[in-house]
VMD Tcl script that draws the C-alpha trace (Angstrom):
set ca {
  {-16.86 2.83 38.37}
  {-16.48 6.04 36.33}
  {-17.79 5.58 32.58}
  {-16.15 6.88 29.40}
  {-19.39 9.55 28.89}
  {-17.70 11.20 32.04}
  {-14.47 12.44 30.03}
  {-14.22 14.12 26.75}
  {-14.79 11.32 24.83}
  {-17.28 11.76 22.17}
  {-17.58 10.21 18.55}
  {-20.09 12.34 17.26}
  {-17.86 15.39 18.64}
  {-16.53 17.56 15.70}
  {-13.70 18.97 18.56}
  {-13.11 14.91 19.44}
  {-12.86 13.57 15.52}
  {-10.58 16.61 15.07}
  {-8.39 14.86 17.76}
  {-9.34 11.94 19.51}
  {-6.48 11.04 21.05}
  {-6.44 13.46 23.97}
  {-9.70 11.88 25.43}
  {-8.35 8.55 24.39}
  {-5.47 9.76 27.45}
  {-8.05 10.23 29.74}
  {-9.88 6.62 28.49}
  {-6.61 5.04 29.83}
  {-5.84 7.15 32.88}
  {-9.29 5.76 34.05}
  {-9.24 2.42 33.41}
  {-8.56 -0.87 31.37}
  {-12.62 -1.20 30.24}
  {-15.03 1.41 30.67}
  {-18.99 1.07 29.57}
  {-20.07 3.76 27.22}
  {-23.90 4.20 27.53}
  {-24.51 6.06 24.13}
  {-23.88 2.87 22.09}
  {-24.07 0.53 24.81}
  {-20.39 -0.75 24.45}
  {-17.52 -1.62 26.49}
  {-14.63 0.88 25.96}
  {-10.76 -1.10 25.76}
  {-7.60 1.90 25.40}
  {-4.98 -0.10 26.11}
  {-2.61 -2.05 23.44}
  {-1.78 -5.23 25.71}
  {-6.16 -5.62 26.19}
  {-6.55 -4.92 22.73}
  {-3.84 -7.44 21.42}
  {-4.87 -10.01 24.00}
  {-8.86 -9.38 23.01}
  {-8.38 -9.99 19.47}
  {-7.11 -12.98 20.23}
  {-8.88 -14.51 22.72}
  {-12.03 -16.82 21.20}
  {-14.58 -16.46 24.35}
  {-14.95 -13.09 22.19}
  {-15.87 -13.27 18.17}
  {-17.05 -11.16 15.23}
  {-20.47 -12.73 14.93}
  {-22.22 -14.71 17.75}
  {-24.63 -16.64 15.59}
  {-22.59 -19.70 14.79}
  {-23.71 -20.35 18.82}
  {-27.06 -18.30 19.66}
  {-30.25 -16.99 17.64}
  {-30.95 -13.42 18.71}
  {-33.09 -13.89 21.27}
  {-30.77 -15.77 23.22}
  {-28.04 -13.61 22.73}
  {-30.14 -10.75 24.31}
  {-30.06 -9.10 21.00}
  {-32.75 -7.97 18.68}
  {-32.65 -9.10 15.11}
  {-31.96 -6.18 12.50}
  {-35.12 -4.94 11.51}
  {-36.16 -6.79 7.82}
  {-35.54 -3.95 5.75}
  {-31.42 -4.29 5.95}
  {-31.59 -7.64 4.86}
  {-29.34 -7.27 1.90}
  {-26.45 -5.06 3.54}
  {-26.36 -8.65 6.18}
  {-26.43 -10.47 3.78}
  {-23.58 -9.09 2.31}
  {-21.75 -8.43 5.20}
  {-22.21 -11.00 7.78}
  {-21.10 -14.45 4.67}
  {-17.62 -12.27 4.26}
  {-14.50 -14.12 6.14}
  {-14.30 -10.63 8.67}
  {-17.59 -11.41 10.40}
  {-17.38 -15.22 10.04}
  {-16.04 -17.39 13.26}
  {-14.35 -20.81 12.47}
  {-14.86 -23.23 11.12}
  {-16.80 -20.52 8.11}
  {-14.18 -18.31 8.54}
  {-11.32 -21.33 8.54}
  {-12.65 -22.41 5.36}
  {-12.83 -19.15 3.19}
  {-9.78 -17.34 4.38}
  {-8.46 -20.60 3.58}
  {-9.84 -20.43 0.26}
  {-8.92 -17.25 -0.51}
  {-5.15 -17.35 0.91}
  {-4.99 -19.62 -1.92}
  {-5.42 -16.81 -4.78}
  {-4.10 -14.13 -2.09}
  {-0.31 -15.75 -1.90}
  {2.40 -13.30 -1.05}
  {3.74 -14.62 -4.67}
  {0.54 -13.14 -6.54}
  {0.98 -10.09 -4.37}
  {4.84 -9.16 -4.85}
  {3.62 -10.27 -8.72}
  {1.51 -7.10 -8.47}
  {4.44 -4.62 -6.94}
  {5.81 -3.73 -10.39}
  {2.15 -2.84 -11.59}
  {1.74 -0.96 -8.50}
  {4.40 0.94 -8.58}
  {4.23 1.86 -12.21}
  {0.58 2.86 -11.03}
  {1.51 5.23 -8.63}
  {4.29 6.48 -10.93}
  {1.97 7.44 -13.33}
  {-0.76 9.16 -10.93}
  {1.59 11.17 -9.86}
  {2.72 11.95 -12.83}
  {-0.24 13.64 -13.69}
  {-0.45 15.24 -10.43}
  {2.69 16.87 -10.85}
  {1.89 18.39 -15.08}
  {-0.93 19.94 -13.21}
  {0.54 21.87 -10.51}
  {-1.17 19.89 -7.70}
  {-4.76 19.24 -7.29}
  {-6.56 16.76 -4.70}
  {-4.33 13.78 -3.42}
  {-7.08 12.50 -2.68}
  {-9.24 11.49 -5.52}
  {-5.90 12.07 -7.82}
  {-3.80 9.60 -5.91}
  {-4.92 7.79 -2.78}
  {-8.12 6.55 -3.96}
  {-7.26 5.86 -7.68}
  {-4.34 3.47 -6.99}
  {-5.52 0.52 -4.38}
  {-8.79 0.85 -6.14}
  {-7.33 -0.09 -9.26}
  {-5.00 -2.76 -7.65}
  {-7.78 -4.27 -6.08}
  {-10.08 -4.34 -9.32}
  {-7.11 -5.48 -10.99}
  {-6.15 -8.63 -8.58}
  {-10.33 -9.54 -8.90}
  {-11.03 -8.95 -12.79}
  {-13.25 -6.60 -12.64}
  {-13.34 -4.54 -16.28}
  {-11.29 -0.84 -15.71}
  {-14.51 0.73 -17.23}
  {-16.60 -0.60 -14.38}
  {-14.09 0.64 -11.87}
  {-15.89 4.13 -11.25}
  {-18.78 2.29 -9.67}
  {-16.75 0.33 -6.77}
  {-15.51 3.74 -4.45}
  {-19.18 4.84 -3.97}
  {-20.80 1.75 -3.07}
  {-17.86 1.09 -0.58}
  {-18.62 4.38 0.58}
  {-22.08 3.44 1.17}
  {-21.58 0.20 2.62}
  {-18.89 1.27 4.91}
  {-21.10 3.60 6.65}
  {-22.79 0.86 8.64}
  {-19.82 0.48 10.71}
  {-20.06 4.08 12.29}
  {-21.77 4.07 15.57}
  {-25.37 3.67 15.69}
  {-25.96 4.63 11.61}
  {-29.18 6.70 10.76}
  {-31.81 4.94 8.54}
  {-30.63 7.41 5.58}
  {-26.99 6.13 5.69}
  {-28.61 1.95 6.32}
  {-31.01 3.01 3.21}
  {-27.91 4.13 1.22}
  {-26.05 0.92 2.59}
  {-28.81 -1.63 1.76}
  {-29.18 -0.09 -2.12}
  {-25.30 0.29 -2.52}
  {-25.71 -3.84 -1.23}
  {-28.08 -4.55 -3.87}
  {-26.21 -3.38 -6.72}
  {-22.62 -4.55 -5.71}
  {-23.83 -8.07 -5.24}
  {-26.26 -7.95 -8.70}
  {-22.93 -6.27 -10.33}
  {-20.88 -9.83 -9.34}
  {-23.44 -12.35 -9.70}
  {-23.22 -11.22 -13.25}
  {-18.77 -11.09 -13.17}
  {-18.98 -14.61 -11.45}
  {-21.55 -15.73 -14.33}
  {-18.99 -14.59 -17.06}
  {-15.94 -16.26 -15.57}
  {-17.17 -19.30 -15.15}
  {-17.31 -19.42 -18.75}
  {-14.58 -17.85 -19.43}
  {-11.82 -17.70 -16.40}
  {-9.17 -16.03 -16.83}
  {-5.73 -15.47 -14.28}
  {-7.65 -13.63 -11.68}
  {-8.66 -14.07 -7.86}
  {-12.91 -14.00 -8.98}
  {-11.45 -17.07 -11.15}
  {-9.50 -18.77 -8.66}
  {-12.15 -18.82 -6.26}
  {-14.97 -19.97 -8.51}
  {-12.00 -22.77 -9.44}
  {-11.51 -23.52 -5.51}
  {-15.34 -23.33 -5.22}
  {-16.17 -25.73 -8.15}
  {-13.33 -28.35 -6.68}
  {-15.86 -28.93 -3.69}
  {-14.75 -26.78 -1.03}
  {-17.96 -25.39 -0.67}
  {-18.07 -21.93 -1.08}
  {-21.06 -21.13 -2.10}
  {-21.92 -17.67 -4.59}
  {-23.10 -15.88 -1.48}
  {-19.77 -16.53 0.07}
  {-17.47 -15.57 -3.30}
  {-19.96 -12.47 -3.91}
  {-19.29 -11.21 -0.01}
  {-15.60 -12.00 -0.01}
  {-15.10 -10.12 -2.91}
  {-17.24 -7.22 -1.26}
  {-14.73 -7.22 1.73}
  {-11.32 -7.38 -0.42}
  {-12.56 -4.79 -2.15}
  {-14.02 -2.48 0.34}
  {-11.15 -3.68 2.65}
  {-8.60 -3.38 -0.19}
  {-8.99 0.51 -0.50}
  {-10.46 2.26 2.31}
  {-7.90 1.99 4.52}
  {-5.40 2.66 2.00}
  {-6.74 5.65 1.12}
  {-7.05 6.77 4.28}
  {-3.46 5.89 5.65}
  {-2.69 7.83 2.76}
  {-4.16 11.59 3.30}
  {-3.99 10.99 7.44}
  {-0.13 10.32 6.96}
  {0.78 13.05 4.65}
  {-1.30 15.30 6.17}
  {0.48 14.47 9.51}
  {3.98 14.94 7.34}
  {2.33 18.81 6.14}
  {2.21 19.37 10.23}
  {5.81 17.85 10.80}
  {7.82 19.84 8.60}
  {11.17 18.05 10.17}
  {9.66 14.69 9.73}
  {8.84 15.34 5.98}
  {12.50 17.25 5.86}
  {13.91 14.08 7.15}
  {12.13 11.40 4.75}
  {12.94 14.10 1.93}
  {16.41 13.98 2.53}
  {16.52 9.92 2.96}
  {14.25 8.02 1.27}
  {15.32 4.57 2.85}
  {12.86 6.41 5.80}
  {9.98 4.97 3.45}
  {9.10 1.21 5.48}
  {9.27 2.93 9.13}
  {7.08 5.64 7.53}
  {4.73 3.96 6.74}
  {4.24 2.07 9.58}
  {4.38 4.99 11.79}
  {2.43 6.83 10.29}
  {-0.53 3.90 10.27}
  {0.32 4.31 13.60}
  {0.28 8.19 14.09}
  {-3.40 8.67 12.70}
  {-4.76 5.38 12.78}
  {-7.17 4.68 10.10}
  {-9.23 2.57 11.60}
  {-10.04 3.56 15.14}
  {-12.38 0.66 16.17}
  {-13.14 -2.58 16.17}
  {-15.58 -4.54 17.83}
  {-16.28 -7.78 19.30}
  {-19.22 -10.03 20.65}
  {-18.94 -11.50 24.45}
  {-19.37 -14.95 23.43}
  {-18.71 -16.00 27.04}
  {-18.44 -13.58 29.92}
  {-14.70 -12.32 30.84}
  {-13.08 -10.40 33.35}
  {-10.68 -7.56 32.58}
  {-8.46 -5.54 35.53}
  {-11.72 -7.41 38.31}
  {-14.54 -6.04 35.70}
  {-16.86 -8.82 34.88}
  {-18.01 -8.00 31.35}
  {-20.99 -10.05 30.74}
  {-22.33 -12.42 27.74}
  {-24.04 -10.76 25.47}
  {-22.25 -7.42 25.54}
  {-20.24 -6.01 22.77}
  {-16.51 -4.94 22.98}
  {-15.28 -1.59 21.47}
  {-11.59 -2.33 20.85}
  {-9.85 1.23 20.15}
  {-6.96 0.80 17.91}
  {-6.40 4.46 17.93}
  {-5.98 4.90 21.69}
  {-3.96 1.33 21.46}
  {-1.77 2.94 19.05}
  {-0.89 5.47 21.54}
  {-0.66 3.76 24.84}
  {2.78 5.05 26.46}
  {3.11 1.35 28.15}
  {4.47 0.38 24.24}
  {5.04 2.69 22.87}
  {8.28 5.47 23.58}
  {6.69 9.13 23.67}
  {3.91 8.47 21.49}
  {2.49 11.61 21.03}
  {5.71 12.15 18.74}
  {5.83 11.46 15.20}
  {9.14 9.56 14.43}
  {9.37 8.16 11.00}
  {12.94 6.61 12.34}
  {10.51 4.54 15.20}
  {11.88 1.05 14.79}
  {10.07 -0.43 17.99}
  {6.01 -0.18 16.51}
  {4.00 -2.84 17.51}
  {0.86 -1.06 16.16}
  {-2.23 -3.02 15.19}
  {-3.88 -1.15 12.52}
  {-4.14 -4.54 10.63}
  {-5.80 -6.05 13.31}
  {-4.30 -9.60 14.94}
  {-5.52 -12.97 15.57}
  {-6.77 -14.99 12.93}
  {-9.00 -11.87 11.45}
  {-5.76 -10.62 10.74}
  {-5.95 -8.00 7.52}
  {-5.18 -10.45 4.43}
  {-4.14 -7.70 2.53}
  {-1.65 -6.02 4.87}
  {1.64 -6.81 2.80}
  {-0.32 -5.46 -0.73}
  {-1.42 -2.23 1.32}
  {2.02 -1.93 2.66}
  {3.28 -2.23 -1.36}
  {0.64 0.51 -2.27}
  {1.47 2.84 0.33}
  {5.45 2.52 -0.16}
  {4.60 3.02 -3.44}
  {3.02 5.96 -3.79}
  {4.90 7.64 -1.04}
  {8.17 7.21 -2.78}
  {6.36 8.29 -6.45}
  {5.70 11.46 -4.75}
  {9.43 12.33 -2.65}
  {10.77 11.21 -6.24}
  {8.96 13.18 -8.25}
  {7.31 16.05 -6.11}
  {10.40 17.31 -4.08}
  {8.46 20.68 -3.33}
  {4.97 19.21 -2.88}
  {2.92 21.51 0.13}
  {-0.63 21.90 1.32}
  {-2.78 24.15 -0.35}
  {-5.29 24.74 2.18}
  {-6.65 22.98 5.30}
  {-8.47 19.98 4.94}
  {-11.90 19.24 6.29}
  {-12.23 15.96 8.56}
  {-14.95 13.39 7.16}
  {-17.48 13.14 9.86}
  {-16.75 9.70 10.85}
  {-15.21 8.00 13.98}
  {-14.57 4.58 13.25}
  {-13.25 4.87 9.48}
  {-11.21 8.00 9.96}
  {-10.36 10.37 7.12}
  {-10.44 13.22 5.12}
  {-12.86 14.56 2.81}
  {-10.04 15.58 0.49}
  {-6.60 16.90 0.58}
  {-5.73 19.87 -1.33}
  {-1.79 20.57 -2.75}
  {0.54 21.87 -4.94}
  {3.70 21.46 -6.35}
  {6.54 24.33 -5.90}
}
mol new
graphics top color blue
foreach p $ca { graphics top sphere $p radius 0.5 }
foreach p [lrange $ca 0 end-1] q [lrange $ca 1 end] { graphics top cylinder $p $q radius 0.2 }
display resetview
């Protein structure tokens, strides 16, 4: 069997991260699950695998609701990291049932589609007003002016945490998030494990002041859900609220500057949604789609599994690409083509099975949102210069995104 380091596929490739989704062509010309030495993962490209995989339970997030390390075949991170696991491994996204049952149940409690369509107006005035400011200035970075200001603020907003505190969130995200690149350096796990530290100090102390004094937020609800005796314990409320907010705005922010940078390099797209603004919903989703934001996601071989005669053993990890999924010509119609008018898009940038993204429908509000904030009030809005790619595989974006108005 041929393996993926054959091809052109290469994570760590500035060429590749400019474009991955030629050697993601190749990944699925030469098979359905290829072993990639480098990180010691098994490759999926195609959408049906990748849709059936993240729903299939002999695979999971975490494997130690059933084995210890050792008999996983695994080594234990080394001591040192303790606080980014910690963190990371009591949130609902690397939980397996019946943990992860429990708290998304919990949380789906605060996270109702009522409290979220409660929060369109806000968002929308949000974005309004962003842009706003973008526009007075002639243009600047939609970037930090735009895409990261507004789901941050959403998020922070939904969770009660203070607006003057809000500064702090983006770069310990930032820092945490790193640790889901492919085989992190100790510089970016040292960044991850301080950026740990603080976040979860910062909300033991917000969870200490609204149990005193709750107020109509989701930190509330959850301490209220938590204090009823459905055991979720401070750990637990401390990492959800790590993942909602991490989870809450990196994406966004990236869908954001991928998809109108896309636009910039589809003139007749952009002319199109320009000239009908009703384009907005298919937009959206194809452009999550075009340049998906996440490009991985990975999985645990709880119990060995066969894909296309392939025995893929216990104790291996799964590299589910979303991106190449996203692009498989079996589902979707000449996919190499941006078409803002696509109405059959089956794409699973939010994930499926039960670690579906919980906060799909509010990014889908944000992104509509500020979208149609900038057709409405930037007609004539155009790249000022190239932007440079953030160095990243599996979190894919842009290090800014420079533009101006007229």
């Amino acid at each position: 069997m041929a393996a993926a380091s054959d091809l052109a596929f290469d994570p760590w490739d500035p060429a590749f991260l400019a474009d991955p989704y030629p050697a993601y062509a190749e990944l699925r010309a030469l098979g359905r699950v290829l072993h990639y030495e480098p990180t010691d993962q098994w490759l999926v490209p195609h959408h049906p695998d990748v849709s059936a995989l993240l729903r299939d339970r002999r695979l999971g997030r975490t494997y130690q609701h059933r084995f210890t390390h050792e008999d996983f075949g695994r080594t234990a991170p080394p001591p040192e990291h303790e606080p980014f696991h910690t963190l990371n491994d009591h949130g609902m996204l690397d939980l397996e049932p019946p943990d992860h049952t429990r708290i998304r149940r919990l949380v789906s409690k605060a996270f109702t589609p009522r409290t979220v369509e409660r929060l369109a107006p806000y968002v929308r005035r949000l974005a309004g007003d962003l842009v706003s400011r973008l526009v007075e200035a002639g243009g600047g970075d939609l970037l930090k002016d735009v895409a990261e200001p507004l789901p941050v603020a959403v998020i922070a907003e939904m969770l009660g945490v203070p607006e003057a505190d809000r500064a702090l969130l983006r770069p310990w995200s930032a820092d945490i998030c790193g640790m889901y690149e492919l085989n992190p350096s100790q510089e970016t796990a040292h960044r991850a494990v301080r950026a740990s530290v603080e976040f979860s100090d910062y909300l033991r102390e917000l969870i200490a002041t609204r149990r005193k004094e709750p107020g109509e937020d989701l930190i509330s609800g959850l301490i209220a859900a938590h204090d009823e005796g459905d055991r979720l314990t401070e750990q637990e409320m401390i990492s959800t609220c790590v993942l909602l907010l991490n989870a809450g705005h990196e994406a966004t922010v990236n869908a954001t500057v991928n998809g109108w940078w896309a636009l910039f390099r589809h003139p007749d797209q952009l002319a199109a949604l320009r000239a009908d603004h009703s384009l907005v919903p298919s937009a959206v989703e194809e452009l999550m789609r075009y340049d998906t934001p996440l490009q991985l996601f990975e999985r645990w071989v709880l119990d060995e599994i066969e894909i296309d005669g392939t025995t893929v053993p216990r104790g291996a990890e799964i590299a589910m690409l979303f991106g190449s999924a996203n692009h498989d010509p079996a589902v979707f119609d000449a996919p190499e083509k941006l078409d803002l008018s696509r109405r059959d898009n089956p794409h699973i940038s939010f994930s499926a099975g039960i670690h579906y993204c919980i906060g799909a429908p509010l990014a889908r509000i944000e992104l509509a949102a500020s979208m149609t904030a900038l057709l409405e009030q930037a007609p004539t809005l155009r790249l000022a210069a190239d932007p440079r790619r953030k160095p990243n595989f599996v979190i894919r974006g842009l290090e800014g995104l420079s533009v101006e108005i007229g």
